[in-house]
Backbone as CSV, one residue per row, in Angstrom:
resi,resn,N_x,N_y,N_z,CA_x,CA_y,CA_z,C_x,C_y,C_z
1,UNK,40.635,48.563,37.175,39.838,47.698,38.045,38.619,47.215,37.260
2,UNK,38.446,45.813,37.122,37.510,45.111,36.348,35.789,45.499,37.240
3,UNK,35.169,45.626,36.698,33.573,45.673,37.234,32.716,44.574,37.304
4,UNK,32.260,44.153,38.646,31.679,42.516,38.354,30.099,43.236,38.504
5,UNK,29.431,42.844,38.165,27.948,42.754,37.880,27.291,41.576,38.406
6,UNK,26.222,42.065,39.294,25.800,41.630,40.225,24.033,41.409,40.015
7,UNK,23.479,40.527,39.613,22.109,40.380,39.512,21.311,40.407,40.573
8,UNK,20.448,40.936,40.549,19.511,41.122,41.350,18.734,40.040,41.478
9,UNK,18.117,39.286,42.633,17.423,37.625,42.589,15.902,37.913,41.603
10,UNK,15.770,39.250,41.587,14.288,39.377,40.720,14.522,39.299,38.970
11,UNK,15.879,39.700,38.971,16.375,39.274,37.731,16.618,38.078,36.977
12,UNK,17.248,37.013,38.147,17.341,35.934,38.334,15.535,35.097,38.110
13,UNK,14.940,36.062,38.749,13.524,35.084,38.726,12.946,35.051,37.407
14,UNK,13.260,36.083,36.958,12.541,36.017,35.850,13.317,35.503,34.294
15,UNK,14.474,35.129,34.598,15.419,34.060,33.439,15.004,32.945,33.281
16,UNK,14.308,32.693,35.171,13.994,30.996,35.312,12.723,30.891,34.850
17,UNK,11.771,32.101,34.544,10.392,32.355,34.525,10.526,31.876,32.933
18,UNK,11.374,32.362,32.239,11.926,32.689,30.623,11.777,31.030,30.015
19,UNK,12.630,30.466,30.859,13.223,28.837,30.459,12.190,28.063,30.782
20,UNK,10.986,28.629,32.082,9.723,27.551,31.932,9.011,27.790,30.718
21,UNK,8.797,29.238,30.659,7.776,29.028,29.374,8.342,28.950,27.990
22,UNK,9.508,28.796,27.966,10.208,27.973,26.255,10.032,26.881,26.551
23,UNK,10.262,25.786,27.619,10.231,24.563,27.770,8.501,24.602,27.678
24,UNK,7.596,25.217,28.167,6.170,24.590,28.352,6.010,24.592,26.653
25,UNK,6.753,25.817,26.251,6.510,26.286,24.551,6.604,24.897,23.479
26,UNK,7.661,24.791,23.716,8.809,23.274,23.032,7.293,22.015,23.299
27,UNK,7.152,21.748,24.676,6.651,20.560,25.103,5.317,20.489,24.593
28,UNK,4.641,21.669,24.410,3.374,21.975,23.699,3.260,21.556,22.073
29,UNK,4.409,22.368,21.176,4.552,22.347,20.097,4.446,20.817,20.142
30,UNK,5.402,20.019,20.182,5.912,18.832,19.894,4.863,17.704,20.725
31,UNK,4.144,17.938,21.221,2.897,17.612,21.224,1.859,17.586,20.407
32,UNK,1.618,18.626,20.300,0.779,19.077,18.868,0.967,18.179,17.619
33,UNK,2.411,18.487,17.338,3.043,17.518,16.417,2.309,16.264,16.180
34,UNK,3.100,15.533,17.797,3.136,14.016,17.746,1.245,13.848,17.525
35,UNK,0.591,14.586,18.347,-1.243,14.123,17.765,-1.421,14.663,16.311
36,UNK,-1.143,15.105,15.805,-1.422,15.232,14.601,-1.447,14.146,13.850
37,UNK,-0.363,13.974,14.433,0.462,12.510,12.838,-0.281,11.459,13.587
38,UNK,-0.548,11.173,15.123,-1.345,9.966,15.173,-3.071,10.149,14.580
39,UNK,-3.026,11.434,14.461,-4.811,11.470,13.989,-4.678,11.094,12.260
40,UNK,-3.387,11.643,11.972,-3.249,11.322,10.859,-3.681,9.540,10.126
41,UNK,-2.493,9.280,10.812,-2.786,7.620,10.596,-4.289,7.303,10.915
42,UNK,-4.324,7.488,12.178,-5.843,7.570,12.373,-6.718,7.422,11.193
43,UNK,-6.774,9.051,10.679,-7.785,9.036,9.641,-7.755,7.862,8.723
44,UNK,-6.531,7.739,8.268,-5.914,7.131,6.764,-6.407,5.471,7.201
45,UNK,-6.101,5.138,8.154,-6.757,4.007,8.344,-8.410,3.706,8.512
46,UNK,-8.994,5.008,9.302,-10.556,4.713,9.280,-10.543,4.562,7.777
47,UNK,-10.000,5.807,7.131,-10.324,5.459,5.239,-10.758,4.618,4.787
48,UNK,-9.219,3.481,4.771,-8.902,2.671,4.333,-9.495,0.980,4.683
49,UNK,-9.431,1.415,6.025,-9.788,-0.190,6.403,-9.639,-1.248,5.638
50,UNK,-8.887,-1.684,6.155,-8.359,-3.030,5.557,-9.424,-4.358,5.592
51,UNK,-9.683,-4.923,4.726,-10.670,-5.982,5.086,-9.121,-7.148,5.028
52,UNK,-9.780,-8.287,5.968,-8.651,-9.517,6.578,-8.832,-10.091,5.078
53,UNK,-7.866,-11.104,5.032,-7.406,-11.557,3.851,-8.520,-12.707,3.454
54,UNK,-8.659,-13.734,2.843,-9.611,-14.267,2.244,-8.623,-15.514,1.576
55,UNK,-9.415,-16.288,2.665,-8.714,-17.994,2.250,-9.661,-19.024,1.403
56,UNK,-8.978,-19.657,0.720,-10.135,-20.931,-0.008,-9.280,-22.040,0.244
57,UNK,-10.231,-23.072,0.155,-9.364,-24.337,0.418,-9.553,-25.196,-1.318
58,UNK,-8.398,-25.292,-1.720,-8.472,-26.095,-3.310,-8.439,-27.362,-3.113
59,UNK,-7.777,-28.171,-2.475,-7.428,-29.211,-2.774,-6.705,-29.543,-1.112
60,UNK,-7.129,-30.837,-0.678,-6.770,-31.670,0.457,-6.944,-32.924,0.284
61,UNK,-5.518,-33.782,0.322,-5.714,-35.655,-0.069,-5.045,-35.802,1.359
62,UNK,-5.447,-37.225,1.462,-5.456,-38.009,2.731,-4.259,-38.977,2.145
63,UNK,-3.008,-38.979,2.602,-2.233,-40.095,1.865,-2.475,-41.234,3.117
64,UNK,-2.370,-40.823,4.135,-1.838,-41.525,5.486,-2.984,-41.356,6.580
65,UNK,-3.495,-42.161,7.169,-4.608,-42.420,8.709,-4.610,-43.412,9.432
66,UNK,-3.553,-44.042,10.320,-3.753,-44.740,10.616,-2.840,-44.855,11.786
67,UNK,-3.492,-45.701,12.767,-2.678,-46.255,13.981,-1.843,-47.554,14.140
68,UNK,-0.369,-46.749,14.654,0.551,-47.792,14.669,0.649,-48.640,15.757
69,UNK,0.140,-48.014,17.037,0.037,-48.595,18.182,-0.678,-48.244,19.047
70,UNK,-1.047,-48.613,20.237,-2.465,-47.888,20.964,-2.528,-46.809,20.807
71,UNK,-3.354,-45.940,20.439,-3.376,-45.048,20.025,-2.317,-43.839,19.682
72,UNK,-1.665,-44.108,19.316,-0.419,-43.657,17.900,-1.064,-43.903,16.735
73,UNK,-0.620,-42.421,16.201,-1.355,-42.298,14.894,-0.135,-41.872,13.618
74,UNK,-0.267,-42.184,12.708,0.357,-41.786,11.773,-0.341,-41.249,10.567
75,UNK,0.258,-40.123,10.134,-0.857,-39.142,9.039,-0.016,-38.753,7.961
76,UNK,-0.292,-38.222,6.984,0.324,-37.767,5.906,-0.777,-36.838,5.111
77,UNK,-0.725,-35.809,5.046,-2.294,-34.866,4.182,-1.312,-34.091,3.372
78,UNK,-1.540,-33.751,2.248,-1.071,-32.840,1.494,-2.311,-31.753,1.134
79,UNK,-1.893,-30.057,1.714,-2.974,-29.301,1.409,-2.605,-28.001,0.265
80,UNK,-3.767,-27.875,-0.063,-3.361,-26.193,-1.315,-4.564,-25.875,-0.534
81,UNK,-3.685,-24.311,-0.440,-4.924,-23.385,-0.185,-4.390,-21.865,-1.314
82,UNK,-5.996,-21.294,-1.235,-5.593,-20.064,-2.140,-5.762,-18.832,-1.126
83,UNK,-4.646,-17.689,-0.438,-5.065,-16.743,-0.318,-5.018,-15.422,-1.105
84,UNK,-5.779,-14.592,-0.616,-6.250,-13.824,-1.338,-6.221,-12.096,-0.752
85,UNK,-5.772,-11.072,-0.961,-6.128,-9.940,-0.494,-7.012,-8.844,-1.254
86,UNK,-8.059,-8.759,-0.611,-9.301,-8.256,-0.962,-9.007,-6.495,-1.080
87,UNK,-7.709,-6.039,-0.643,-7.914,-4.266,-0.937,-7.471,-4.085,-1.676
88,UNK,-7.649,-2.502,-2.041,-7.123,-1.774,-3.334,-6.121,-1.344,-2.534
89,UNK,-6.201,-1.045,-1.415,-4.777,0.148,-1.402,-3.832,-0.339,-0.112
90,UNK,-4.190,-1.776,0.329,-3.712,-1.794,1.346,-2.969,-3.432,1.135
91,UNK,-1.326,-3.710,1.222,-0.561,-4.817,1.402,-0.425,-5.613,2.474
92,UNK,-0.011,-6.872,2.033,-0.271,-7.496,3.566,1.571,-8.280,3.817
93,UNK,1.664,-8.063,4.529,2.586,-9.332,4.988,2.592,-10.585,5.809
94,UNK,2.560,-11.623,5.411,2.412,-12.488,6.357,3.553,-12.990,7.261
95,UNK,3.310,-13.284,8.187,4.608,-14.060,9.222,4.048,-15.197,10.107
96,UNK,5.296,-16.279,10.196,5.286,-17.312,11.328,3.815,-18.205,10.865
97,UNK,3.776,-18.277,9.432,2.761,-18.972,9.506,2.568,-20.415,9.686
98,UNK,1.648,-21.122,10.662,2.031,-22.769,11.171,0.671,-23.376,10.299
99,UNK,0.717,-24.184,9.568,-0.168,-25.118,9.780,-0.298,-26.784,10.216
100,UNK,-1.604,-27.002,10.477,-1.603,-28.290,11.015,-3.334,-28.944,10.735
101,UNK,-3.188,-29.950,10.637,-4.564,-31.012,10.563,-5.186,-30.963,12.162
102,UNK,-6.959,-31.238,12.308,-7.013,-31.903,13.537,-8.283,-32.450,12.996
103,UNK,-8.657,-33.206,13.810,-9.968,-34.404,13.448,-10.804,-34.373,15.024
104,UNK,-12.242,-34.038,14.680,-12.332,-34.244,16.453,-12.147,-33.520,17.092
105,UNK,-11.275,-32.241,17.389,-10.306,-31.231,18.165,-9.548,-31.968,18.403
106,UNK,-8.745,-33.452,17.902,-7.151,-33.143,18.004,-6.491,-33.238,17.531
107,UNK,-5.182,-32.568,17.802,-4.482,-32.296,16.429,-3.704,-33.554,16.011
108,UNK,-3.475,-34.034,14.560,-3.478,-35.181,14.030,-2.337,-35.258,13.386
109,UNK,-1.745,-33.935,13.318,-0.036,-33.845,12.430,0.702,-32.635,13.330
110,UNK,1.820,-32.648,12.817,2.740,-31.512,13.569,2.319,-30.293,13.073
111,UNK,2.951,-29.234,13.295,3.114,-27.714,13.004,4.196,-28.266,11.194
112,UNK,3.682,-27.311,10.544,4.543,-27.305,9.515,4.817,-25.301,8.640
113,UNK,5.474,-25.196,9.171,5.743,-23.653,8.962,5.765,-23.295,6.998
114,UNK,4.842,-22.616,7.195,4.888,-22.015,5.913,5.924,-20.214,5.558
115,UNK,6.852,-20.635,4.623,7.735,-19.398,4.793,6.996,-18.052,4.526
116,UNK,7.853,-16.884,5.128,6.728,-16.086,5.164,6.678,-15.006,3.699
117,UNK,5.757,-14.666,3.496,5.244,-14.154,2.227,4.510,-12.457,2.175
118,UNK,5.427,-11.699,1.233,3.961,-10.076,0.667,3.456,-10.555,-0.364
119,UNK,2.158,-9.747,-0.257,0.715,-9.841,-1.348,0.045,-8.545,-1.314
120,UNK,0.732,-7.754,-2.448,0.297,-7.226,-2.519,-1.533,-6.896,-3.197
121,UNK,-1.494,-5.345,-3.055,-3.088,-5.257,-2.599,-3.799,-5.936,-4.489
122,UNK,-4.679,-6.702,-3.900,-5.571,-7.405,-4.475,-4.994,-8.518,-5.325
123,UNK,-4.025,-8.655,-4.905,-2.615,-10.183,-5.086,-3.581,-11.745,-4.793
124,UNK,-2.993,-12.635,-5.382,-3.716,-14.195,-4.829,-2.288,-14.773,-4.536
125,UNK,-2.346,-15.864,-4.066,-1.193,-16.886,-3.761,-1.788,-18.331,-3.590
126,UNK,-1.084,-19.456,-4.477,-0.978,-20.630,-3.779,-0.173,-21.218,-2.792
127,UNK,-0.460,-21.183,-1.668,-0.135,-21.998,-0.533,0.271,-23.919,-0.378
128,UNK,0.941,-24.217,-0.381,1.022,-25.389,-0.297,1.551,-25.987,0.681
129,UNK,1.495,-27.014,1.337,2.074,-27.477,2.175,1.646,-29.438,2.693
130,UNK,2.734,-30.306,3.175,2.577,-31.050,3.494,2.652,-31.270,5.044
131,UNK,1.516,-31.959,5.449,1.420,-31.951,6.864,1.394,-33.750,7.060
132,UNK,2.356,-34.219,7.788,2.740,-35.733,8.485,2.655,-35.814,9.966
133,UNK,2.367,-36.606,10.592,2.720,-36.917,12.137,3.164,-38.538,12.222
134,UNK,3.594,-38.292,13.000,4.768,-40.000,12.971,4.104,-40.270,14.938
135,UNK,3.886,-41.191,14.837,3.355,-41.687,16.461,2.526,-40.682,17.296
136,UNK,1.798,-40.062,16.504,1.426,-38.710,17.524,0.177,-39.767,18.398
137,UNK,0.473,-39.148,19.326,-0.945,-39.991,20.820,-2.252,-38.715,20.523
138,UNK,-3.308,-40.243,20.189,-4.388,-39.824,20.406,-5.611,-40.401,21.378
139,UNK,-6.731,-40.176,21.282,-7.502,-40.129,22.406,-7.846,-41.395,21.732
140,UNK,-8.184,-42.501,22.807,-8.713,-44.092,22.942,-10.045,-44.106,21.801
141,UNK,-10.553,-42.777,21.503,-12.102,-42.545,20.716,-12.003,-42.658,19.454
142,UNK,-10.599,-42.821,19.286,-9.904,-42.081,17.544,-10.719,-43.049,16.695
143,UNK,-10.542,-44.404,16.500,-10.803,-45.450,16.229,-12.386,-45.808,16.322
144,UNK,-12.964,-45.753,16.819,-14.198,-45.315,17.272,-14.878,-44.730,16.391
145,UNK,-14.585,-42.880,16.319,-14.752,-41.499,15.662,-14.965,-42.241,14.308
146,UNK,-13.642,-42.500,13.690,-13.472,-42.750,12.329,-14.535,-43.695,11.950
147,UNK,-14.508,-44.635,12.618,-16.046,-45.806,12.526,-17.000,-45.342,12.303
148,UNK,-18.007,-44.192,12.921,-18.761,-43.362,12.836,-19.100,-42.562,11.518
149,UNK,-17.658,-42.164,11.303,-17.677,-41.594,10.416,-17.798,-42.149,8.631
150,UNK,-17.285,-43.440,8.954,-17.564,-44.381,7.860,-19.206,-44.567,7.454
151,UNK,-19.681,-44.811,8.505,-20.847,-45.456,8.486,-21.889,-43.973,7.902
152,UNK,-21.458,-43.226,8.785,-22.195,-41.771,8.156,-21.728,-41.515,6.688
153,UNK,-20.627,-41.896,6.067,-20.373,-42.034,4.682,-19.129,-40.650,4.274
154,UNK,-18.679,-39.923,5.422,-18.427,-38.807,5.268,-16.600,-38.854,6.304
155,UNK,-16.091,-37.878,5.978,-14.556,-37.619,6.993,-14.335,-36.689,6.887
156,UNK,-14.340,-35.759,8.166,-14.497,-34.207,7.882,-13.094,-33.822,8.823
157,UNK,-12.203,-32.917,8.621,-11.467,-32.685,8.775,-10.796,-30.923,9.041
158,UNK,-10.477,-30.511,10.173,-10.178,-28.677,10.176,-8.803,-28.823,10.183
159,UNK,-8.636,-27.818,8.952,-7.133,-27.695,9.016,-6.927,-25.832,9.013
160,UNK,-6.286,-25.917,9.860,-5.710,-24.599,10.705,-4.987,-23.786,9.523
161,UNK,-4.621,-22.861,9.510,-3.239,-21.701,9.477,-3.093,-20.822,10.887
162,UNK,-2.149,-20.919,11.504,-2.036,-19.834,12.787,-0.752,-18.678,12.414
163,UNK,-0.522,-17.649,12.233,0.461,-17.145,12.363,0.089,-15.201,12.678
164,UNK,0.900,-14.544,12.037,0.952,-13.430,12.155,0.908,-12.381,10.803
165,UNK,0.121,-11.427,10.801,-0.074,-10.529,9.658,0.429,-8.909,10.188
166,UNK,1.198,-8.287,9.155,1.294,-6.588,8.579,0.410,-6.039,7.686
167,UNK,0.616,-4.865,7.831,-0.538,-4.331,7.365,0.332,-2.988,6.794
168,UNK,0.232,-2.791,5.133,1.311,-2.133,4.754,0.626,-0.740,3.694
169,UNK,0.211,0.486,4.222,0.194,1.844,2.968,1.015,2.551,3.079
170,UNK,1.058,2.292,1.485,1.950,3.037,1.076,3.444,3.191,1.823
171,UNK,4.250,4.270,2.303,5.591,3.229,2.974,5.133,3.038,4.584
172,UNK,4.077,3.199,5.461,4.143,2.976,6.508,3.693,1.441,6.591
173,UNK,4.251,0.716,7.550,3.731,-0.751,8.289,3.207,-0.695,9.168
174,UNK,1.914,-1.412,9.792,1.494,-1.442,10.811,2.066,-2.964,12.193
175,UNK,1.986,-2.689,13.041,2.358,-3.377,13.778,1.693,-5.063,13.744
176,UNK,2.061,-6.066,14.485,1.717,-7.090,14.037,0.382,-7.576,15.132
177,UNK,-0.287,-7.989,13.844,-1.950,-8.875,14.191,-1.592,-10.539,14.036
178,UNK,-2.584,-10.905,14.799,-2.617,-12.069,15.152,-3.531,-12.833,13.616
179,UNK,-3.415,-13.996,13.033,-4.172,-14.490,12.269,-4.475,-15.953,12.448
180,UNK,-6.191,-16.169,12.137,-6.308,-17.628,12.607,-7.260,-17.922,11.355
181,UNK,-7.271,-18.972,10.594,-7.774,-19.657,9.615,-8.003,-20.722,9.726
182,UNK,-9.329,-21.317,9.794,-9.866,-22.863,10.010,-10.629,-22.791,8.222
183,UNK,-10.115,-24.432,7.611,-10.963,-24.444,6.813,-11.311,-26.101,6.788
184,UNK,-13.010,-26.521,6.285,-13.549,-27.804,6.732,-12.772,-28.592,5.094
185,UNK,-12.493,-29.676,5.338,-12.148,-30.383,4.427,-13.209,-31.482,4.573
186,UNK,-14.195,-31.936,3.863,-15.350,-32.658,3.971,-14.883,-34.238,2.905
187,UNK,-14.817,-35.323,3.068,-14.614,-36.634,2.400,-15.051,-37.379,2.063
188,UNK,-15.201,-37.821,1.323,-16.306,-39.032,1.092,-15.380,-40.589,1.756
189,UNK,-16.361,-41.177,2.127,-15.287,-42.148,3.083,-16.364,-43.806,3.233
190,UNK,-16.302,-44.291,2.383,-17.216,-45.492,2.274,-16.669,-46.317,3.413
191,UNK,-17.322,-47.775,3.345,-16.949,-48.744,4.090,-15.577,-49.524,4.071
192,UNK,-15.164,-49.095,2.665,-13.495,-50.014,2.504,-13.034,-48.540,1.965
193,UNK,-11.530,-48.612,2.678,-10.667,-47.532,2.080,-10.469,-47.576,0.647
194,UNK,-10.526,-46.736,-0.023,-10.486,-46.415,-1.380,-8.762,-46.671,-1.821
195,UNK,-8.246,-47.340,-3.094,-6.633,-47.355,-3.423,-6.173,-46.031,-3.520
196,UNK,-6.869,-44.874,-3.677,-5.983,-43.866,-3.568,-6.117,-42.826,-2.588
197,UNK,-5.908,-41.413,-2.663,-5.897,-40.921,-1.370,-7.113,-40.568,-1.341
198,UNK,-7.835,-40.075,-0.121,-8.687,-39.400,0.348,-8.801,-37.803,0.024
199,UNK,-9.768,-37.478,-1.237,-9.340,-36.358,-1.877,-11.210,-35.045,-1.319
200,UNK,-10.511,-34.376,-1.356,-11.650,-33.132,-0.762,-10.808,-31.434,-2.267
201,UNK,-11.690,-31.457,-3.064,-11.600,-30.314,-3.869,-12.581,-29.904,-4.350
202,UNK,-13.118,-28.955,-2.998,-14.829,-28.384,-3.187,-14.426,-27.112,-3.460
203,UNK,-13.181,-26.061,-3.099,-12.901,-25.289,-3.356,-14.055,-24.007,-2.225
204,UNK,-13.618,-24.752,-1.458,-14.653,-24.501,0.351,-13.913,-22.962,0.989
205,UNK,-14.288,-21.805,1.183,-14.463,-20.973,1.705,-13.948,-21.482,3.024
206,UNK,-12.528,-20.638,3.621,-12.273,-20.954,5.070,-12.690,-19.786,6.254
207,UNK,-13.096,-20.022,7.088,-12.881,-18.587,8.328,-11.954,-18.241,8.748
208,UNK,-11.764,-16.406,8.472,-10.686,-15.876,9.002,-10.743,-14.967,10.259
209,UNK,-9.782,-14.946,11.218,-10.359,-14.319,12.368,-9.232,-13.129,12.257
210,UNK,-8.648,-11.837,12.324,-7.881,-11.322,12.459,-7.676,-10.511,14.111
């Protein structure tokens, strides 16, 4: 005759007593864990701090300004810019980067996507890009503005970068930041258009916002 064994419910209580405190055990440890490694990064980044990248503007010509029809505009700018990453220990990646012309606050050419690019730490890059708009509608003032601007002797111009930045030590990546770059393109702009383009190479310091 087989013998069945029969637990007592105080026996029972205290198995279930057993499995809370390995589970509180487990949930504690692995806690511990997971703050560690975020204080970790933590630290490594207060360290490190990344300073935002560092744009110059080289060179901006004016091929194209002009209106084809009530206010339709047609543009053509060809720009170089130089960026630059200012750390020792920290890489950048760039993404989705757009640029575009505006005159005035408005914008005067399309989006023209610059492919995306690493730089590493204390890396430079030339940037290049051509920015056109074909009929873009502008404000009744455009015409106007530019008049103004003749007479003042000058054609000043913000040209954007908008896109997205990483942030890379050693093998970890950081998640993605927003990046905004305005830089002034300043012209000399007499009373009769000049035969060639409208050239700005002051080698002008742009603002970066990260």
């Amino acid at each position: 005759m087989s013998q069945v064994s029969i637990k007592s419910p105080k026996h029972c209580a205290k198995q279930g007593l057993n499995f809370d405190k390995l589970y509180k055990k487990l949930f504690f440890a692995f806690s511990g864990i997971f703050t560690t490694l975020l204080l970790l990064i933590l630290m490594i980044w207060l360290i490190l701090r990344p300073a935002k990248p560092e744009f110059t503007l080289k060179e901006a010509d004016i091929y194209q300004l002009s209106l084809s029809g009530p206010n339709l505009l047609n543009s053509s700018i060809q720009l170089t810019l130089l960026s630059k990453n200012p750390n020792q220990k920290v890489s950048i990646y760039y993404e989705e980067l757009q640029v575009y012309a505006a005159y005035k606050g408005q914008q005067i050419t399309v989006d023209t996507f610059v492919p995306p690019f690493y730089q590493g730490h204390q890396d430079s890059n030339l940037l290049t890009a051509s920015l056109v708009g074909t009929g873009l509608p502008v404000a009744p003032s455009f015409n106007y503005e530019v008049g103004r601007d003749r007479t003042a002797g000058k054609l000043v111009l913000n040209l954007k970068v908008n896109g997205r930045i990483r942030w890379k030590v050693g093998t970890w990546v950081s998640g993605r930041y927003r990046i905004n770059v305005n830089c002034l393109a300043v012209m000399a702009l007499g009373p009769t258009l000049p035969t060639g383009p409208l050239s700005s190479r002051q080698g002008t310091i742009c603002s970066t916002t990260v």
